[in-house]
C-alpha positions, 0 to 999 in steps of 0.5 A: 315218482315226486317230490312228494315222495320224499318219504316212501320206503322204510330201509328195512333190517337183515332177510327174515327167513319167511320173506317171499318177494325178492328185492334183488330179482322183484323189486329192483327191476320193476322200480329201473323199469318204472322209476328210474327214467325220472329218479336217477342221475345228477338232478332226479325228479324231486331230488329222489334218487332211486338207482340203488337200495341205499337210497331209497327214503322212507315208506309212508307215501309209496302206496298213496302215490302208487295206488291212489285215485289216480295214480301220482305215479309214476308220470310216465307210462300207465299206471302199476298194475295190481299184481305190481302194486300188491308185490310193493306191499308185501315186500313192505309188509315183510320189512322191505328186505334187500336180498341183493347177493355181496357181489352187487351190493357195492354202489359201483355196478358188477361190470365197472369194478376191477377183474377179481380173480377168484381162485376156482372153489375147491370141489373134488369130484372125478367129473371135473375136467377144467378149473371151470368145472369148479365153478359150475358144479359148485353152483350146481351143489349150492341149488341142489343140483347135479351135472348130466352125464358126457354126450356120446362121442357121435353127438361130441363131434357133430356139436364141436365140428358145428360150433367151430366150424358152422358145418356138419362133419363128413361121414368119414371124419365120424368115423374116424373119431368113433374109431379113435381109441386113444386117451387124447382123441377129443383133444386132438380133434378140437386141435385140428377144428381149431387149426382149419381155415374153417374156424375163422369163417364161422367165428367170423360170421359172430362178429360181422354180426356184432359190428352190424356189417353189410354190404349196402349203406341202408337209408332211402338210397341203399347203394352197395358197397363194392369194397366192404369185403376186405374187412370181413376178410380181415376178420377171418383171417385175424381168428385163424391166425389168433391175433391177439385181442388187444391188437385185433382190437387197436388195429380196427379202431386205429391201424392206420395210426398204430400199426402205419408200418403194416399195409395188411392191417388197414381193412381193419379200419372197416369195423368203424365203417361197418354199419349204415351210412346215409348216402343222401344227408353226406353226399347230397345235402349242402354245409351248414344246415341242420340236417347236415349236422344231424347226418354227422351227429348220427353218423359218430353215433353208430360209430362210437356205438359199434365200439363201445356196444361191441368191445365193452357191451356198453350202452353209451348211445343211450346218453346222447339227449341226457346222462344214461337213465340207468347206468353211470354214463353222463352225456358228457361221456357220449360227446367226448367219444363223438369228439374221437370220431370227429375227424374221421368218415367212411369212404373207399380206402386205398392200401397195398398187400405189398409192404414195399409199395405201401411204403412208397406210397404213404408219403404220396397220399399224405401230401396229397392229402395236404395238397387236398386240404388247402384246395377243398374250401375253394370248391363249390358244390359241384367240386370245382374251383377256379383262380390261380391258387386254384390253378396252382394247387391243381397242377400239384395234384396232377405231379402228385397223381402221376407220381402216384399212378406209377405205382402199382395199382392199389385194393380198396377197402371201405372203411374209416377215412381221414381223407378222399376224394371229394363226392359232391358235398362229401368231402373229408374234414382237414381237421376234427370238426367241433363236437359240442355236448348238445341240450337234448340232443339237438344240433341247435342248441350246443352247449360247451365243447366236449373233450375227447375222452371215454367213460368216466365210470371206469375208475382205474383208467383216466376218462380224458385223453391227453393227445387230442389235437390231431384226428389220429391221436384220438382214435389211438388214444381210444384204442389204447384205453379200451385194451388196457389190462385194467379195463374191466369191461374188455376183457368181461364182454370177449369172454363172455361173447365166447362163452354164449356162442360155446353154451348157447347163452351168455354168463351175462344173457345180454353180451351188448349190455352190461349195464342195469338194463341187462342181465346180472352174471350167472357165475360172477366169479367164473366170469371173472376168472375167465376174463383175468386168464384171458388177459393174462394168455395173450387174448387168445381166443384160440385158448379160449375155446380149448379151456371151453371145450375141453371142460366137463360143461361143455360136454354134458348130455343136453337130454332135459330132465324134469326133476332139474327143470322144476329148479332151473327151468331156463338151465341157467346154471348149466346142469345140461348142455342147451340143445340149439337150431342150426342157425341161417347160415349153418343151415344153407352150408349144410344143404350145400354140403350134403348135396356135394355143391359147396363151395370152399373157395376163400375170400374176395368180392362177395357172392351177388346172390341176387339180380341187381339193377343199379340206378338212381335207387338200387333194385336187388331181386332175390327172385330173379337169381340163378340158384344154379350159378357158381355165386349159390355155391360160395359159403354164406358168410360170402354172400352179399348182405343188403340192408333194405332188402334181406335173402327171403331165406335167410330171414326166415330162419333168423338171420339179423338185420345187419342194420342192427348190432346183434350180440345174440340171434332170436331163435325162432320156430314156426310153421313158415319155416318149415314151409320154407325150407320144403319149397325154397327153391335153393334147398329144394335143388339141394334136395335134388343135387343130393339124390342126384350125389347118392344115385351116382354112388349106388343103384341099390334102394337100401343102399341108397338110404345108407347114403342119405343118412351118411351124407345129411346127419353122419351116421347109418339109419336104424332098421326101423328108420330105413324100412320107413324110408324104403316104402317112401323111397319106392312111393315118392322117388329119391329126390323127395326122400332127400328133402325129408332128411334135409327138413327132418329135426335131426339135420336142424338142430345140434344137440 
């Protein structure tokens, strides 16, 4: 759009009732999309600013600039369609309504404004289990809708045992819960759900994927990394003991600083490290030049986008060459949250499980750390120095080395580091290198220098830090900004990450985006709410998912309903529950169960599922692997990720790019997956293990089809399914009537 379109849309009065186009679901997201790449901001195209309906100008030239012979507008892109063309004009032609619902008619945006803690609507029904019920059966009455009826208790434990724990339950648990004629038996089973070490290990597989972990750096040369598994440890670990949020939060962005006294809490600080690292422009370029400081510009980038996406679902990274085109973050913004990280890099990090040993070595490392800082602008490339200032600081380090070299011999952890041994040109920064705001983003044009800080936009918390003048004061400062009680952005995104992985889709469908480019909340109010309480419980996530799985929501029948569908087609207000695949991971733990050959074993270096060859580029060979080696058996959040070189397997069935931040998985169904899961080796060996485990118990063909049932999906086949199953049985053999239960939709998907 253009200067001459100063004049474009006539503000119209209040809703007609016979208006057909929705400003709020038709217009606006066609005028973000289209328009506001070039009319939003500090200086809009032609000073027209379009981000919200109170400024929109006048009607007369739209259609000219839209429709015309060509097109003036817009510039960019092709040209509106018809179909849009015609919406414009019979939006206009209704009298250019704003329907926007009062909650987002504000002109600060939903997610920036503070927690409003709404009392739960006041609906009587004997449905209602939990003050959440309130809100969904409220919403559900207000679009002529009902609640489906509770699941039978067979479903009920399949779908908690999956959702908390990433397995199926065994026959026997099944049984006991079917038999469990107590009024608390569902409590108490998500009670002992929630108390197994289980738990950590599924809840932790969602945030690996959030913070985009793995295992190798990625880029040209995608070298592993030997130490990344003490973080994904730590994760674990952290949920099952229900760390509080705010802590689990400040210790990955910050422990070294805020918790010095905690040896247990620096693989945290492998959050900041988690994503990829380019081997080549830090260890192998030289200082100075330009695709040096585009390796670090890029390198703060993922940092500072894997807080902000993951802990306040953010798109600050959108603001690096320009103030973000739809949401209110100026570049300014950005580089003041590259400045948090300009000290900081990734490397193997030393610590101790001892505290006594950690605290003795502490003082070690930093004066070793100063020794390091006054020798470093001595070294040349191939980090060697020579002269008596040299000379002298090297015999230090060696007194220091040995002094260190007594203690007990430390773990190693990559993850953020303010100091390492030097690795050719990779050496660490003796003080926060200068961040500049950059004209377009370019290295070659820095403009003044940024100041560490967060986001302007979030009005109750100052958006500049008053510490900034060591590496560690920022990364603290930071930290406690984004836990603050009063930054609404935390607390909406943690609850709203629980929300999707409980009910298979988020109140906000885009858990890392929370801005105009994402979707708008289902239930506000309910989001809100959860937000507030959760915040005001601890951040417990434990307590969290108690709330969640307690409610009549949660444990509604996900049977479809036709009648429902033709009124809320996507079950977006949660009139059923969402029936879900079993994800990558779920999938080959399950196999692995069924068969008897599931590894429980906890923590530690993580399972090679792969032939490696280690040289100048590192070559993983999924092929060449031994599926019957102990490595195959470790459950998959234990697996080795390579970036470059995904598990055929695993990709196949979804799994994310771990080079990518994934707040929601696609979930696909095609016919190369199910080719796949009957002929990829490891499952078809799982077949096998599985027959092989029925044919140790029993003889009996019939009762052999018992076992199969009971092993793979829990319960006793019916009659006509185990008369089916016994002519194959007899025509096909056991191990091929294993596969079939292992591919059939009932062992696949969780209803």
């Amino acid at each position: 759009m253009h200067l001459a379109f100063t004049a474009v849309l006539l503000l119209a009065p209040a809703l007609s009732a016979s208006a057909q186009v929705s400003f709020h679901t038709q217009i606006r997201p066609l005028l973000d999309a289209r328009c506001l790449p070039c009319h939003q901001g500090a200086q809009p195209a032609g000073a027209l600013d379009m981000s919200s309906y109170e400024t929109l100008p006048e009607r007369s030239l739209l259609l000219a600039a839209i429709s015309g012979t060509p097109p003036r507008m817009p510039k960019a892109g092709p040209p509106l369609s018809p179909a849009e063309i015609n919406l414009i004009k019979t939006w206009i032609s209704e009298g250019a309504p704003n329907d926007t619902p009062a909650t987002f008619k504000q002109s600060t945006w939903w997610s920036l404004t503070p927690l409003q803690t709404t009392a739960p609507p006041q609906i009587k029904s004997p449905w209602i289990r939990s003050p959440i019920d309130n809100f969904i059966l409220a919403k559900l009455h207000a679009n002529n809708l009902t609640h489906s009826p509770e699941a039978d208790r067979r479903t009920l434990i399949r779908r908690l045992t999956y959702n908390l724990h990433g397995l199926p339950p065994t026959w026997e648990q099944t049984q006991a819960f079917l038999n469990d004629n107590s009024p608390d038996a569902y409590e108490k089973l998500i009670d002992t759900l929630l108390a197994s070490s289980r738990y950590g290990e599924r809840w932790g597989r969602h945030w690996l994927d959030v913070v985009h972990y793995g295992e190798s750096h990625g880029y040209d040369k995608d070298k592993p990394r030997r130490n990344a598994w003490p973080y994904r440890d730590y994760v674990i670990q952290s949920l099952n003991n229900d760390k509080p949020y705010a802590q689990f939060i400040k210790e990955q962005i910050a422990a070294d600083i805020l918790y010095p006294g905690d040896p247990a809490a620096i693989p945290a600080l492998g959050f900041l490290a988690a994503g990829p690292w380019d081997f080549v422009g830090h260890v192998e370029l030289r200082e100075d030049t330009v695709d040096k400081k585009i390796t670090r510009l890029l390198d703060r980038d993922d940092m500072l986008m894997t807080v902000m996406s993951s802990l306040n679902s953010a798109t600050v990274h959108c603001a690096r060459c320009h103030d973000h085109k739809f949401d209110p973050i100026p570049q300014e913004d950005y580089y003041s949250l590259q400045a948090v990280f300009a000290g900081v890099d990734r490397a193997d990090r030393p610590f101790d499980n001892d505290p006594a040993t950690h605290r003795a070595r502490l003082p070690l490392l930093a004066e070793r750390r100063a020794i390091l800082a006054q020798l470093q602008p001595l070294l040349d490339d191939k980090t060697t120095a020579k002269g008596p200032e040299a000379t002298r600081l090297r015999s230090l380090l060696e007194e220091l080395d040995a002094r260190i070299a007594a203690l007990p011999k430390p773990n190693l952890v990559y993850a953020a580091a303010s100091y390492f041994p030097a690795a050719s040109k990779f050496r660490f920064a003796v003080e926060p290198r200068p961040v500049h705001v950059l004209a377009r983003g370019n290295v070659e044009a820095p403009l003044r220098e940024a100041v560490p800080g967060a986001l302007t936009a979030v009005k109750a918390l100052p958006a500049r830090f008053a510490d900034t003048t060591t590496e560690a004061s920022r990364r603290a400062a930071l930290a406690e900004w984004i836990t603050h009680r009063d930054n609404p952005l935390t607390w909406r995104s943690a609850v709203n990450r629980a929300w999707h992985y409980h009910l298979g889709a988020g109140i906000v469908e885009t858990p890392n985006d929370f801005g105009r480019m994402g979707s708008l909340p289902s239930h506000p109010e309910l989001l809100d709410w959860l937000a507030a309480w959760f915040r005001d419980n601890g951040g417990s996530f434990k307590k969290l998912h108690r709330m969640i799985l307690l409610s009549a929501t949660y444990r509604q029948s996900s049977a479809p309903d036709a009648a429902k569908s033709k009124l809320d087609s996507e079950n977006r207000l949660l009139w059923r529950m969402n029936r879900a695949r079993l994800d990558a991971e779920s999938l080959r733990d399950s196999a692995l169960m069924a068969a008897g050959q599931l590894d429980l074993t906890m923590g530690g270096p993580s399972a090679e599922q792969f032939y490696f060859k280690d040289d100048h580029s590192p070559v993983y060979d999924y092929a060449l692997f031994d599926i019957d080696s102990p490595a195959s058996r470790r459950r998959s959040v234990y697996r080795f990720i390579v970036r470059s070189v995904p598990d055929p397997l695993m990709e196949r069935l979804d799994c994310p790019d771990p080079s990518l931040m994934t707040g929601k998985r696609n979930t696909t169904i095609t016919a190369i997956q199910a080719l796949a899961l009957l002929n990829n080796p490891l499952i078809v060996r799982q077949a096998e293990h599985l027959a092989d485990r029925v044919q140790r118990i029993t003889q009996d063909p019939a009762a052999q089809i018992q076992w199969l049932y009971r092993l793979t999906l829990s319960r006793d086949p019916s009659p006509n399914e185990a008369r089916l199953l016994a002519a194959y049985l007899h025509k096909h053999g056991l191990r091929n009537t294993s596969r079939v239960l292992i591919n059939s939709n009932e062992f696949l998907f969780v209803d």
